[in-house]
PDB file of N, CA, C, O and CB in Angstrom:
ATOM      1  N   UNK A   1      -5.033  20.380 -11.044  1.00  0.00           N
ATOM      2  CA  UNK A   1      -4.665  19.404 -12.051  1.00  0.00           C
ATOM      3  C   UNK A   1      -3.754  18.353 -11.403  1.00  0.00           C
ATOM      4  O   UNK A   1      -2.926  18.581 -10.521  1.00  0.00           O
ATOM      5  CB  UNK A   1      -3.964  20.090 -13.266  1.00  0.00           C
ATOM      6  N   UNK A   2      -3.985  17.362 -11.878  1.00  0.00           N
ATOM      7  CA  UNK A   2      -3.292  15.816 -11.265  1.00  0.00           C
ATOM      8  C   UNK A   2      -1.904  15.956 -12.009  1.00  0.00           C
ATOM      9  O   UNK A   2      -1.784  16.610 -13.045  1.00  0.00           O
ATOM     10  CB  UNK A   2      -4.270  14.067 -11.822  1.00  0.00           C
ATOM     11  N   UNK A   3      -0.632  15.131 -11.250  1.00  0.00           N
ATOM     12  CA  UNK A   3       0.794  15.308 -11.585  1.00  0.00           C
ATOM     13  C   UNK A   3       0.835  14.809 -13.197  1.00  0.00           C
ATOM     14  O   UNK A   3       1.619  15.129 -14.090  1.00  0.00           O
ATOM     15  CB  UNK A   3       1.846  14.347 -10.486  1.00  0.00           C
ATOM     16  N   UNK A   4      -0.478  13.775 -13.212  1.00  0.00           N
ATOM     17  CA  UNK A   4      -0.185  12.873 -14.439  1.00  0.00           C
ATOM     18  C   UNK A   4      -0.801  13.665 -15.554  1.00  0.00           C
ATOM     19  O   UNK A   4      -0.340  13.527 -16.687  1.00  0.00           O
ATOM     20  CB  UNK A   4      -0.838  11.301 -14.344  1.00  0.00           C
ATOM     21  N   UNK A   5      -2.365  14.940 -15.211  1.00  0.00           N
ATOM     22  CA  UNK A   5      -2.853  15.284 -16.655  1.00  0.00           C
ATOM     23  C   UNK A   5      -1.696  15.849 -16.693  1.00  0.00           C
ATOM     24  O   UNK A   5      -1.106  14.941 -17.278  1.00  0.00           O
ATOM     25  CB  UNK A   5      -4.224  16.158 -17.062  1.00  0.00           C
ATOM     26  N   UNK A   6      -0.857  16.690 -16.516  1.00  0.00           N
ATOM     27  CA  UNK A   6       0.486  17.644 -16.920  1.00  0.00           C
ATOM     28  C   UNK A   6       1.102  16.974 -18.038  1.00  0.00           C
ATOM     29  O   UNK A   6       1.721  17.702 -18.814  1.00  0.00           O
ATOM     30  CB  UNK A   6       1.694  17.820 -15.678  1.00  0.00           C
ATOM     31  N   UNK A   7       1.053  15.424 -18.346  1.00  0.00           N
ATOM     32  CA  UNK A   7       1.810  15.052 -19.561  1.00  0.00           C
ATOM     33  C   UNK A   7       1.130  13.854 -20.099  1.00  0.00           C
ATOM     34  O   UNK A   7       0.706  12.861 -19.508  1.00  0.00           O
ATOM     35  CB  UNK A   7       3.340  14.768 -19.285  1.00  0.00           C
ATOM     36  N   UNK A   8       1.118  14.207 -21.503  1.00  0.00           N
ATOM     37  CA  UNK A   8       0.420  13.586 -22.639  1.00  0.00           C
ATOM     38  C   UNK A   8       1.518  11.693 -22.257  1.00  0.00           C
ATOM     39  O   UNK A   8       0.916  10.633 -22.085  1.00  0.00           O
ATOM     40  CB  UNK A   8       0.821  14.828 -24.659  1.00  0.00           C
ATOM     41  N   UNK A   9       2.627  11.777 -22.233  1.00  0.00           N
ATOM     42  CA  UNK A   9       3.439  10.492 -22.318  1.00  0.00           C
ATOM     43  C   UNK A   9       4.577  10.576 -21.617  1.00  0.00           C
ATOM     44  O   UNK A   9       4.756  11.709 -21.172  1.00  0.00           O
ATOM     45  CB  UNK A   9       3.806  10.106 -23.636  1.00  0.00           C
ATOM     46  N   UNK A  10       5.453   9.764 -21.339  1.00  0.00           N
ATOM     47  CA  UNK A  10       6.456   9.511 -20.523  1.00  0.00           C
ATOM     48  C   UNK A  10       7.738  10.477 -21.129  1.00  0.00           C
ATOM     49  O   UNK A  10       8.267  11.385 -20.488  1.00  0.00           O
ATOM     50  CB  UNK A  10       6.702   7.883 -20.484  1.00  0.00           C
ATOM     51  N   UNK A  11       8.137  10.027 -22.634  1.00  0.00           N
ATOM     52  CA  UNK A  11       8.975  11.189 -23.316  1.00  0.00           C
ATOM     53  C   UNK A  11       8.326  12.639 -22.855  1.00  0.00           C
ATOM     54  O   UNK A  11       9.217  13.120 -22.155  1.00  0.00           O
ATOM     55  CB  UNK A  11       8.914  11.033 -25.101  1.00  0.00           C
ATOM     56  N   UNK A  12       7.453  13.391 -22.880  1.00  0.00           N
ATOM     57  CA  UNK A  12       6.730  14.513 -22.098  1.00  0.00           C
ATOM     58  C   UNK A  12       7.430  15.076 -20.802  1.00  0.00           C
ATOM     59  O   UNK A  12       7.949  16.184 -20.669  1.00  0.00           O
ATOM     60  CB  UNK A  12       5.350  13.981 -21.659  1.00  0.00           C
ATOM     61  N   UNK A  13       7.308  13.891 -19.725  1.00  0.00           N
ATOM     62  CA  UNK A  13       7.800  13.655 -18.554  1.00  0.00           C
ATOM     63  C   UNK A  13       9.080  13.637 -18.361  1.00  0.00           C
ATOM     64  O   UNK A  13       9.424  14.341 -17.411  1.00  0.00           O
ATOM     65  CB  UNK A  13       7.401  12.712 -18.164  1.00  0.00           C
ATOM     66  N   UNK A  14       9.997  13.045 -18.954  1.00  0.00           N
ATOM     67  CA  UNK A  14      11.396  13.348 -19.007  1.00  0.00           C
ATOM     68  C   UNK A  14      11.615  14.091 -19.520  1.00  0.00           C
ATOM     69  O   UNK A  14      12.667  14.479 -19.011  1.00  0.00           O
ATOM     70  CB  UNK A  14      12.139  12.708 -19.325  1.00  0.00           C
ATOM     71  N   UNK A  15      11.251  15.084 -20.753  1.00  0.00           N
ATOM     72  CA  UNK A  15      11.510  16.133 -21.174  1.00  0.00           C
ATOM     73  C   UNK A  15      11.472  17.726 -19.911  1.00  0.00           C
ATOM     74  O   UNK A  15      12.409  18.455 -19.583  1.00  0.00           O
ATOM     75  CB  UNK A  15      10.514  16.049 -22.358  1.00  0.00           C
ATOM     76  N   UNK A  16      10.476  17.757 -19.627  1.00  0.00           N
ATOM     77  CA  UNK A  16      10.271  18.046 -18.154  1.00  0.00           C
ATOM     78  C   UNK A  16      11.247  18.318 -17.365  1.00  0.00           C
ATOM     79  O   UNK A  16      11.334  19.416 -16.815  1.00  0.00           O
ATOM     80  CB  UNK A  16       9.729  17.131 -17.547  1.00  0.00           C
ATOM     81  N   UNK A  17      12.093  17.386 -17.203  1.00  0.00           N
ATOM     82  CA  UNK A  17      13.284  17.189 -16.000  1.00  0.00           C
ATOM     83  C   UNK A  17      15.032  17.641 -16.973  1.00  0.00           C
ATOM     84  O   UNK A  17      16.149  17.888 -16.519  1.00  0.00           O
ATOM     85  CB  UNK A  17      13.220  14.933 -15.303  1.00  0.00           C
ATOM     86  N   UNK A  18      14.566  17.581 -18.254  1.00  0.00           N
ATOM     87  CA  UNK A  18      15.613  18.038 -18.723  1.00  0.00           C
ATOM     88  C   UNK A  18      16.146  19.732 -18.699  1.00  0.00           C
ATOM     89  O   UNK A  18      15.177  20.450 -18.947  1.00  0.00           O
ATOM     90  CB  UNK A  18      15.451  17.542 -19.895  1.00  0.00           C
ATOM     91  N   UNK A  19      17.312  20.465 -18.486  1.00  0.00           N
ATOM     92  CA  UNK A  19      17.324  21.411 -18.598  1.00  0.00           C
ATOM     93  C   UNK A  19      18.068  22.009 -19.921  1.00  0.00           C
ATOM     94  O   UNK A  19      18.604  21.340 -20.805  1.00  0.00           O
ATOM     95  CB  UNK A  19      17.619  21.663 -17.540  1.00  0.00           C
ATOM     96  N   UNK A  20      17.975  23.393 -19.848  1.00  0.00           N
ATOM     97  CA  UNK A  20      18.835  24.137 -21.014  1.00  0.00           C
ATOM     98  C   UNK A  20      20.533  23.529 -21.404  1.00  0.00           C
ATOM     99  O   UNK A  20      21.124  23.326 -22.465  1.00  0.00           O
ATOM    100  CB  UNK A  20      18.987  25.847 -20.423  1.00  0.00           C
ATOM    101  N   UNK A  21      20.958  23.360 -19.727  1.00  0.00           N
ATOM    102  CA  UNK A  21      22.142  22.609 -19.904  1.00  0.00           C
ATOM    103  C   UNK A  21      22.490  21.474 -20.282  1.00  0.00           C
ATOM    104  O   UNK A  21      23.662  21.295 -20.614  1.00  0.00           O
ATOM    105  CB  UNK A  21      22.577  22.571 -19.169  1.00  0.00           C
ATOM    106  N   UNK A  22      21.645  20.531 -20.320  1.00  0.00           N
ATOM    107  CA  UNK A  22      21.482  19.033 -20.883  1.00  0.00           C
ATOM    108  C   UNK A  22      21.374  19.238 -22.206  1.00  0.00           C
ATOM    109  O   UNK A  22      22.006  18.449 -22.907  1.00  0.00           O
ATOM    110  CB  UNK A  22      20.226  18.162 -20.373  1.00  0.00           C
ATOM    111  N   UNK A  23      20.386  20.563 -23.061  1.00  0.00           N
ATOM    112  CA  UNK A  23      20.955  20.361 -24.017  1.00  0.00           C
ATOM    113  C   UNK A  23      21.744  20.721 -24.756  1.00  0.00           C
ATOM    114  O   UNK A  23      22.015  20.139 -25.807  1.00  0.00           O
ATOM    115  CB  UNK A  23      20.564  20.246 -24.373  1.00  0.00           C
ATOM    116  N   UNK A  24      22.405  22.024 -24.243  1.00  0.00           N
ATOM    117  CA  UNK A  24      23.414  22.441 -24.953  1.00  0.00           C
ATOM    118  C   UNK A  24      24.923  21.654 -24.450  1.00  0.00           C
ATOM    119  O   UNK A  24      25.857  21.683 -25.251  1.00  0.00           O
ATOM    120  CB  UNK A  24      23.374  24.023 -24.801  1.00  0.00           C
ATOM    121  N   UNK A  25      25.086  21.050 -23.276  1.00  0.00           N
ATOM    122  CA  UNK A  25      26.396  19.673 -23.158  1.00  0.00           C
ATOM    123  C   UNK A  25      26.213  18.702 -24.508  1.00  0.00           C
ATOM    124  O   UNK A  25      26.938  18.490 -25.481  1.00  0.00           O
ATOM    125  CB  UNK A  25      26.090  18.397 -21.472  1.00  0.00           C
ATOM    126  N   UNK A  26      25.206  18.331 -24.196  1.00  0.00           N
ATOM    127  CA  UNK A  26      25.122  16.764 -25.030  1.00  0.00           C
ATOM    128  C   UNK A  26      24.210  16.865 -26.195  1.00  0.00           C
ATOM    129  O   UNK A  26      24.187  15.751 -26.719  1.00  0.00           O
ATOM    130  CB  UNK A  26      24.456  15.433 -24.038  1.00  0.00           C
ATOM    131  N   UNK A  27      23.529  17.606 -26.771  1.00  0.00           N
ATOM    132  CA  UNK A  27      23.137  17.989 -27.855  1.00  0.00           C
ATOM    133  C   UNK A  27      21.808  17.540 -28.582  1.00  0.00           C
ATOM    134  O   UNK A  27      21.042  17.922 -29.467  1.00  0.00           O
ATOM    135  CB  UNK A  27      24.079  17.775 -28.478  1.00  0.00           C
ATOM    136  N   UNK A  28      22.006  16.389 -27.584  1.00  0.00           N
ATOM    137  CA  UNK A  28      20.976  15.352 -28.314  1.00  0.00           C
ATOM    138  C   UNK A  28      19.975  15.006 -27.583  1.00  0.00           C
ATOM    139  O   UNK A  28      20.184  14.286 -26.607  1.00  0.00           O
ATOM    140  CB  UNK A  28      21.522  14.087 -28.726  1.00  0.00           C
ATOM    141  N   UNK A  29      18.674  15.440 -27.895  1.00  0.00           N
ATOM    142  CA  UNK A  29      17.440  15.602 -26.659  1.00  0.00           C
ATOM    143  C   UNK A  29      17.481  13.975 -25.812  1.00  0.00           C
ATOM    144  O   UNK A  29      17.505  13.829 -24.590  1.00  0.00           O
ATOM    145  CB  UNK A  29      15.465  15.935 -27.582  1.00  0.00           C
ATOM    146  N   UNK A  30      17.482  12.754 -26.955  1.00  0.00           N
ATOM    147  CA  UNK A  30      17.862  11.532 -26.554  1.00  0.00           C
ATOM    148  C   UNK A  30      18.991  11.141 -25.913  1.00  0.00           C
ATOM    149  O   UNK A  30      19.040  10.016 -25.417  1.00  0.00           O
ATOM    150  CB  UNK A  30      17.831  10.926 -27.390  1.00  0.00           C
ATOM    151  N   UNK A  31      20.041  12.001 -25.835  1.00  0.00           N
ATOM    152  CA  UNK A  31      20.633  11.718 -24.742  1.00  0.00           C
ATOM    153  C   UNK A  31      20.249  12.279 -22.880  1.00  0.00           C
ATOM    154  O   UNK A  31      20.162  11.672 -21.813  1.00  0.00           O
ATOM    155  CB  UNK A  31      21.840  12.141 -25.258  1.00  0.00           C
ATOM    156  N   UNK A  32      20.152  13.307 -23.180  1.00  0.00           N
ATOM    157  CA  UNK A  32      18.981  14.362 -22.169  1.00  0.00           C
ATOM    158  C   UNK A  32      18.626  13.534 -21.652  1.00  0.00           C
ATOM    159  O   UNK A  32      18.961  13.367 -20.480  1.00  0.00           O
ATOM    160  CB  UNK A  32      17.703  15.265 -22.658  1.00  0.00           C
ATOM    161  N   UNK A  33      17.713  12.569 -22.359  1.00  0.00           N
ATOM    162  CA  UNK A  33      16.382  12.047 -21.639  1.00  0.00           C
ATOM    163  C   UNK A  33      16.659  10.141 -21.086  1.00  0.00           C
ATOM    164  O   UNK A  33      15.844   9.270 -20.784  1.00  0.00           O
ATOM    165  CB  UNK A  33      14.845  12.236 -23.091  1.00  0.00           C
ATOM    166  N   UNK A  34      17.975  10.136 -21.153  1.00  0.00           N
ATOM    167  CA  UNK A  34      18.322   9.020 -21.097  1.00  0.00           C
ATOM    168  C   UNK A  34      19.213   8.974 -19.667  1.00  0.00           C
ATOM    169  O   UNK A  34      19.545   8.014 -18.973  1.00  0.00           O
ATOM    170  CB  UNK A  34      18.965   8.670 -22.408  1.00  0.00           C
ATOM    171  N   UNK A  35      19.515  10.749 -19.487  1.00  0.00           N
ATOM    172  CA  UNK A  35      20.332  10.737 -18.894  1.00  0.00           C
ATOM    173  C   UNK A  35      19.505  10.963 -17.516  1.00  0.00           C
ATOM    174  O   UNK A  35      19.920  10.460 -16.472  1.00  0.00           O
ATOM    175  CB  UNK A  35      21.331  11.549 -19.403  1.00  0.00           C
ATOM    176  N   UNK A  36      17.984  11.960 -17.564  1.00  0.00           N
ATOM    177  CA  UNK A  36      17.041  11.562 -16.848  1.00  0.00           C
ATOM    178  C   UNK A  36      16.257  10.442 -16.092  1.00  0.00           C
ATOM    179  O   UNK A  36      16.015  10.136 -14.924  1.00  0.00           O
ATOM    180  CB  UNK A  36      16.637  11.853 -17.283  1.00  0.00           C
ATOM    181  N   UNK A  37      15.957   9.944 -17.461  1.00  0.00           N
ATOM    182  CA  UNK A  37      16.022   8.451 -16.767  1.00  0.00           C
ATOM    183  C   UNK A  37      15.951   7.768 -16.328  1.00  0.00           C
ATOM    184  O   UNK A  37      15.056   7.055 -15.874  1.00  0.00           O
ATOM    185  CB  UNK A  37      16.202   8.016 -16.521  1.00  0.00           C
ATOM    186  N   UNK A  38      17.833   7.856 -16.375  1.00  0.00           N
ATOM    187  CA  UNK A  38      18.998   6.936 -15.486  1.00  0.00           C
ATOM    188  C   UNK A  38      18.825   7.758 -14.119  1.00  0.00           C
ATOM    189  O   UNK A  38      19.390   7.109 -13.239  1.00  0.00           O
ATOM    190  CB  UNK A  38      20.911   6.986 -16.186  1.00  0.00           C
ATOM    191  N   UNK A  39      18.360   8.733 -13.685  1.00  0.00           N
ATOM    192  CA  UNK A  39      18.103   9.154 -12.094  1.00  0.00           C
ATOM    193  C   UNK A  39      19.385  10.351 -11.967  1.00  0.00           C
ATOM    194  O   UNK A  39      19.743  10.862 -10.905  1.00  0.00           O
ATOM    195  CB  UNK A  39      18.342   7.538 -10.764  1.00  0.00           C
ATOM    196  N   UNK A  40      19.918  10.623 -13.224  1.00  0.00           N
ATOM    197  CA  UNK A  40      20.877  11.617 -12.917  1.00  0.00           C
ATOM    198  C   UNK A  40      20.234  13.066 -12.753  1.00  0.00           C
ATOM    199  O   UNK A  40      21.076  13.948 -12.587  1.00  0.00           O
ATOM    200  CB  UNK A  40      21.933  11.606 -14.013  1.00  0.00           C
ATOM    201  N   UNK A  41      19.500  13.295 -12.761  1.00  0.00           N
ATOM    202  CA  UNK A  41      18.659  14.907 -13.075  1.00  0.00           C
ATOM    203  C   UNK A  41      18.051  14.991 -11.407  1.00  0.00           C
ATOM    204  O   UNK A  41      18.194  15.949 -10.647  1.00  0.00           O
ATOM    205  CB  UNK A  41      16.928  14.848 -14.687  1.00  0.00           C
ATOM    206  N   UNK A  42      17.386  13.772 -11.130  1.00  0.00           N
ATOM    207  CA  UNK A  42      16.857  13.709 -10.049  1.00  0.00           C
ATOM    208  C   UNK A  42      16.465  12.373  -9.557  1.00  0.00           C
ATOM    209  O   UNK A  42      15.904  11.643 -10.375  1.00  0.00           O
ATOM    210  CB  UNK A  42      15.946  14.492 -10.098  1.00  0.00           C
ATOM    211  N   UNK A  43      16.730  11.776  -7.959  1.00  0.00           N
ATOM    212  CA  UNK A  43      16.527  10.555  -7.560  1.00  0.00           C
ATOM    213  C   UNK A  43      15.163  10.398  -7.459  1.00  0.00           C
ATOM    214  O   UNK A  43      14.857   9.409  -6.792  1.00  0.00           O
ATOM    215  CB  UNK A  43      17.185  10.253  -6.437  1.00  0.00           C
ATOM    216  N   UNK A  44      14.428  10.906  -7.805  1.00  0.00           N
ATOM    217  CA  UNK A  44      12.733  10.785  -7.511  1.00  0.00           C
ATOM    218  C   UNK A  44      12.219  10.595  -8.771  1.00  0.00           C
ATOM    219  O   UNK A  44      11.004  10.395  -8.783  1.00  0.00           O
ATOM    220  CB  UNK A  44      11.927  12.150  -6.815  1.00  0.00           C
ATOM    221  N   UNK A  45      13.001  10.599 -10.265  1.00  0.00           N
ATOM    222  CA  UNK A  45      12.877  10.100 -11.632  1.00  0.00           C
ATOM    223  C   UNK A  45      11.598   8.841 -11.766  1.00  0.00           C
ATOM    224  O   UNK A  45      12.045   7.776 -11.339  1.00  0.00           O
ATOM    225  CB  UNK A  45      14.462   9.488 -12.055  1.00  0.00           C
ATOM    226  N   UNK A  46      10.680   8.764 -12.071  1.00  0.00           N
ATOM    227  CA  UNK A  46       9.906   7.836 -12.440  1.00  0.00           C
ATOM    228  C   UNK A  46      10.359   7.078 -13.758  1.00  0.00           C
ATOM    229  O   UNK A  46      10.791   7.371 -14.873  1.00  0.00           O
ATOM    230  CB  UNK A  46       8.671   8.410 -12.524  1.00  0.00           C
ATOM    231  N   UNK A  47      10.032   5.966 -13.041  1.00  0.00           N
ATOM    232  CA  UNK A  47      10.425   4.952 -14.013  1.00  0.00           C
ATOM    233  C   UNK A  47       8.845   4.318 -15.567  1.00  0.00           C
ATOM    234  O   UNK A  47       7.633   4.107 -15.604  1.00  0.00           O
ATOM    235  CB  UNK A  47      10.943   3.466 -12.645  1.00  0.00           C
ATOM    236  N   UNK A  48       9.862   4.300 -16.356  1.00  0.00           N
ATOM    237  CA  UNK A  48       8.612   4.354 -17.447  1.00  0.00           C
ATOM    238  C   UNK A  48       7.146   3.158 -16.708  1.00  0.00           C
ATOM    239  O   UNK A  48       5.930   3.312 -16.593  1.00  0.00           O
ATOM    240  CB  UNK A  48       9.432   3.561 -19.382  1.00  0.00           C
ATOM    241  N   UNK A  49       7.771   2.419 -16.480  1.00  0.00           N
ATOM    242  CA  UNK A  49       6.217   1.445 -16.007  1.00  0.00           C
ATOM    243  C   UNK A  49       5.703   2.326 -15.132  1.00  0.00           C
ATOM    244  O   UNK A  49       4.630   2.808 -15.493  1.00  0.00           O
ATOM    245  CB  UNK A  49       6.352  -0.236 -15.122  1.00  0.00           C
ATOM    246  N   UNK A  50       6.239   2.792 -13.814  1.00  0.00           N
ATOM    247  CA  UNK A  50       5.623   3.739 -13.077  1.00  0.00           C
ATOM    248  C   UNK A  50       4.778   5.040 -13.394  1.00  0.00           C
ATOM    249  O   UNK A  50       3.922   5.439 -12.604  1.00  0.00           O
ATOM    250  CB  UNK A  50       6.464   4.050 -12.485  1.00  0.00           C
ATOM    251  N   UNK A  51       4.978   5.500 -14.246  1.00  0.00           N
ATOM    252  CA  UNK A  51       4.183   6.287 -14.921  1.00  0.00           C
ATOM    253  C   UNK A  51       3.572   5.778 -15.243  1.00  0.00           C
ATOM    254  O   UNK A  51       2.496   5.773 -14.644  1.00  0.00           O
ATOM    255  CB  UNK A  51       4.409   6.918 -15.647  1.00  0.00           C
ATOM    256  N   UNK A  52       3.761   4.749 -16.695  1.00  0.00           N
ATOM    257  CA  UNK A  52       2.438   4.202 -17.558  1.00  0.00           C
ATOM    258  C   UNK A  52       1.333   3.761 -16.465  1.00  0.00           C
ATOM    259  O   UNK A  52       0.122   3.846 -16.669  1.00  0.00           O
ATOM    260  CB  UNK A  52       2.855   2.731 -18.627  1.00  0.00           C
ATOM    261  N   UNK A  53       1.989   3.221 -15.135  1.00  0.00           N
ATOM    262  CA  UNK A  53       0.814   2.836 -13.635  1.00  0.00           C
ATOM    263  C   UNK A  53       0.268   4.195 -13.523  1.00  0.00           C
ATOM    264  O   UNK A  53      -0.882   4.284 -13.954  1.00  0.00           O
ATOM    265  CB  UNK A  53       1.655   2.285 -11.791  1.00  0.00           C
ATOM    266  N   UNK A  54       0.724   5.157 -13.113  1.00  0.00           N
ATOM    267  CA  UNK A  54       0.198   6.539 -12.652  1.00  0.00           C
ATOM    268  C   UNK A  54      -1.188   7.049 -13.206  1.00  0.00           C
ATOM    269  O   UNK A  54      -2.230   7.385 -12.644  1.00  0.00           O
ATOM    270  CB  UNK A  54       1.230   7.589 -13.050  1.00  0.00           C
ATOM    271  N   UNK A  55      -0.616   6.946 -15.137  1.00  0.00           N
ATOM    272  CA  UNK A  55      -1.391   7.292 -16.049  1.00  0.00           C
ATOM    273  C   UNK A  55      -2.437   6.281 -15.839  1.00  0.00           C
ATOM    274  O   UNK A  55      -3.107   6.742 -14.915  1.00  0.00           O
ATOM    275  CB  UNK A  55      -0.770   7.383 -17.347  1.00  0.00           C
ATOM    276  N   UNK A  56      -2.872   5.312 -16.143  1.00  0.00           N
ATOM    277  CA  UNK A  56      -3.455   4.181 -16.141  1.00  0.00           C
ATOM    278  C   UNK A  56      -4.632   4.555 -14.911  1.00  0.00           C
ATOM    279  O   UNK A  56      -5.838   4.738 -15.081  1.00  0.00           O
ATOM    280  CB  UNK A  56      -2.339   2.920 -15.901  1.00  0.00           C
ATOM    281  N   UNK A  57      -3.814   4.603 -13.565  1.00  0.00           N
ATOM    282  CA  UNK A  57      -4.805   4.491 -11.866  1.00  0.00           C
ATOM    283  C   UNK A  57      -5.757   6.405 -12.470  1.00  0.00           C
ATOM    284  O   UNK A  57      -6.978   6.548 -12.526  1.00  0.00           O
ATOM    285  CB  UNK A  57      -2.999   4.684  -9.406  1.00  0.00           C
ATOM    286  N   UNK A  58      -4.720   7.512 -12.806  1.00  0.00           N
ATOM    287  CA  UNK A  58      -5.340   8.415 -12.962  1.00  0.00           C
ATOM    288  C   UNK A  58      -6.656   8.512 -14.044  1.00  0.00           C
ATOM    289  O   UNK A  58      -7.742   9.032 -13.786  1.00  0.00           O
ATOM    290  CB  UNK A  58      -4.420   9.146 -13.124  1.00  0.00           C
ATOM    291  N   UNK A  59      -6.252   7.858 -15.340  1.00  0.00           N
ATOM    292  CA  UNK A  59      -7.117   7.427 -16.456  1.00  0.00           C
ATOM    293  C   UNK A  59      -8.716   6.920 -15.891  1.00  0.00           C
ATOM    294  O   UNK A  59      -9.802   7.361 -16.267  1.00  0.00           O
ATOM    295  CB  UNK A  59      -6.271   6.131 -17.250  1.00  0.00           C
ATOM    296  N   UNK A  60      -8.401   5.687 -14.713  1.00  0.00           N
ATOM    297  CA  UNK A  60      -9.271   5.198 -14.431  1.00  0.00           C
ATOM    298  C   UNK A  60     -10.549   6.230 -12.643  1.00  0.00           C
ATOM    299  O   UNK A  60     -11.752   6.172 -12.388  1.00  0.00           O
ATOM    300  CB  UNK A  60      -8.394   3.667 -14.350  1.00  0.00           C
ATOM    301  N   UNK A  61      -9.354   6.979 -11.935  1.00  0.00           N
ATOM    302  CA  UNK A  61     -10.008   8.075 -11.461  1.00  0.00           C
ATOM    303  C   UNK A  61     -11.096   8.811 -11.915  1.00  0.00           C
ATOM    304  O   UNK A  61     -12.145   8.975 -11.293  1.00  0.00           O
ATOM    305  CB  UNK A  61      -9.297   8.773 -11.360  1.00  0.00           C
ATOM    306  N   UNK A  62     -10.690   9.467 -13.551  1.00  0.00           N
ATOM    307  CA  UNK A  62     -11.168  10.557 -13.820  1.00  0.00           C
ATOM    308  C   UNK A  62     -12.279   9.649 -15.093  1.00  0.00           C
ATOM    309  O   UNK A  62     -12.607  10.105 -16.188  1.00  0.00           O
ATOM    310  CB  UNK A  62      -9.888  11.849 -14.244  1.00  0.00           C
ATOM    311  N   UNK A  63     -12.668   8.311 -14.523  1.00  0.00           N
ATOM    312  CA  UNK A  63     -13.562   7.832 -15.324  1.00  0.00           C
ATOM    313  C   UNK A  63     -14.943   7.551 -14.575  1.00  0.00           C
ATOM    314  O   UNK A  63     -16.143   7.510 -14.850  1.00  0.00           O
ATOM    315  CB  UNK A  63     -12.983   6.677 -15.944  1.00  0.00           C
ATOM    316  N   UNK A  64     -14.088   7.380 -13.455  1.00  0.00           N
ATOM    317  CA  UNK A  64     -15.236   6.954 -12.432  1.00  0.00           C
ATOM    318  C   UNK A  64     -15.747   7.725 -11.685  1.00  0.00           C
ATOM    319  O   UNK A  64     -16.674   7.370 -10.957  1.00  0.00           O
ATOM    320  CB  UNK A  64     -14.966   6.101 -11.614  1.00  0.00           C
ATOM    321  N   UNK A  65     -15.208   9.104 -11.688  1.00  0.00           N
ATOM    322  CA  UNK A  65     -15.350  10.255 -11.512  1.00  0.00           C
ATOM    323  C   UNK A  65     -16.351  10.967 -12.442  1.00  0.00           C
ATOM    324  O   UNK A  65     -17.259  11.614 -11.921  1.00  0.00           O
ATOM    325  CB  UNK A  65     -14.194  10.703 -11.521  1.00  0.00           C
ATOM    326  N   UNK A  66     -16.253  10.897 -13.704  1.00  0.00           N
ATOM    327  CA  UNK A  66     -17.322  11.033 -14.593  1.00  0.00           C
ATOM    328  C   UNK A  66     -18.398  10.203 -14.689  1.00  0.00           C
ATOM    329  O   UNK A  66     -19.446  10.756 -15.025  1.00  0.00           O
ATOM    330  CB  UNK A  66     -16.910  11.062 -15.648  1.00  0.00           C
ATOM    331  N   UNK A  67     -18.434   8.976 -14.480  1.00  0.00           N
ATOM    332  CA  UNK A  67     -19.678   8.084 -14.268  1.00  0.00           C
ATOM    333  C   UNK A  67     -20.700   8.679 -12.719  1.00  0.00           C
ATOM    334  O   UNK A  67     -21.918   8.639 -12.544  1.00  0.00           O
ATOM    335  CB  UNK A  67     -18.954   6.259 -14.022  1.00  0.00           C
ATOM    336  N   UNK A  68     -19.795   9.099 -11.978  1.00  0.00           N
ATOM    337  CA  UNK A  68     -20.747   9.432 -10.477  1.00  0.00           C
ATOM    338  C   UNK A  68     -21.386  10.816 -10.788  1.00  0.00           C
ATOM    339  O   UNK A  68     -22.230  11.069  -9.929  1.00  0.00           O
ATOM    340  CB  UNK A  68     -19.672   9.603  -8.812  1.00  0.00           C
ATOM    341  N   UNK A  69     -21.276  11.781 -11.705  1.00  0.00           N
ATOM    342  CA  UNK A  69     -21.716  13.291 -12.295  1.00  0.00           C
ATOM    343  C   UNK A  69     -22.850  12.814 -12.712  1.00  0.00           C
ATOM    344  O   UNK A  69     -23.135  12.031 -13.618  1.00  0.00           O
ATOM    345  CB  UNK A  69     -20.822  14.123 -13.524  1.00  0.00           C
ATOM    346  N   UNK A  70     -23.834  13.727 -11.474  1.00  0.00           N
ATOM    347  CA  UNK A  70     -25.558  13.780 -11.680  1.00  0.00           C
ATOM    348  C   UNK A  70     -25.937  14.328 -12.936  1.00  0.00           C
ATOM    349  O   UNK A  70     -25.569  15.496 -12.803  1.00  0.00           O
ATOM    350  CB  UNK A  70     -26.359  14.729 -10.579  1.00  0.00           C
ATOM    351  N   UNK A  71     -26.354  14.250 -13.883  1.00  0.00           N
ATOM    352  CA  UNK A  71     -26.707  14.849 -14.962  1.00  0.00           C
ATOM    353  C   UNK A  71     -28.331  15.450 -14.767  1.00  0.00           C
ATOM    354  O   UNK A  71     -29.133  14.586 -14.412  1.00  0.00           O
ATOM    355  CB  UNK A  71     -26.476  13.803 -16.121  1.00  0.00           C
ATOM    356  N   UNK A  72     -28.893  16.865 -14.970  1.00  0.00           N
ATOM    357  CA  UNK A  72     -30.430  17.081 -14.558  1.00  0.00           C
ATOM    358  C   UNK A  72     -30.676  17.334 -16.531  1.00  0.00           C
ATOM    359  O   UNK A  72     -31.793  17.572 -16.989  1.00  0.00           O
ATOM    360  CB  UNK A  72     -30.861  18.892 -13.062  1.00  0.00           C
TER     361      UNK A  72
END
């Protein structure tokens, strides 16, 4: 499975990177995920356009990928 089928949307994706401790500090999943993000969870954090690109190049993979399937 590709990094990108793993999540339906970007909230998905930062949810992901959030832990148990993010939410029991700060309480608030929206803060969690804000705090993700911002690159605090991890410096390799994708940025929302970067994903929506990911999703998008993968979207278009697994299309053209289905158009080349020999059908008998």
């Amino acid at each position: 499975m590709a990094f990108f089928d793993q999540f339906e949307n970007y909230e998905d994706y930062l949810d992901s990177l959030v832990t148990e401790d993010d939410n029991m500090y700060l309480g608030e999943l929206e803060y969690a995920r804000a705090l993700v993000e911002l690159g605090y969870r991890s410096s390799g954090t994708l940025s929302r356009q970067l994903f929506d690109q990911g999703k998008e190049e993968r979207a278009a993979e697994k299309s053209i990928s289905n158009r080349n399937l020999i059908y008998f």
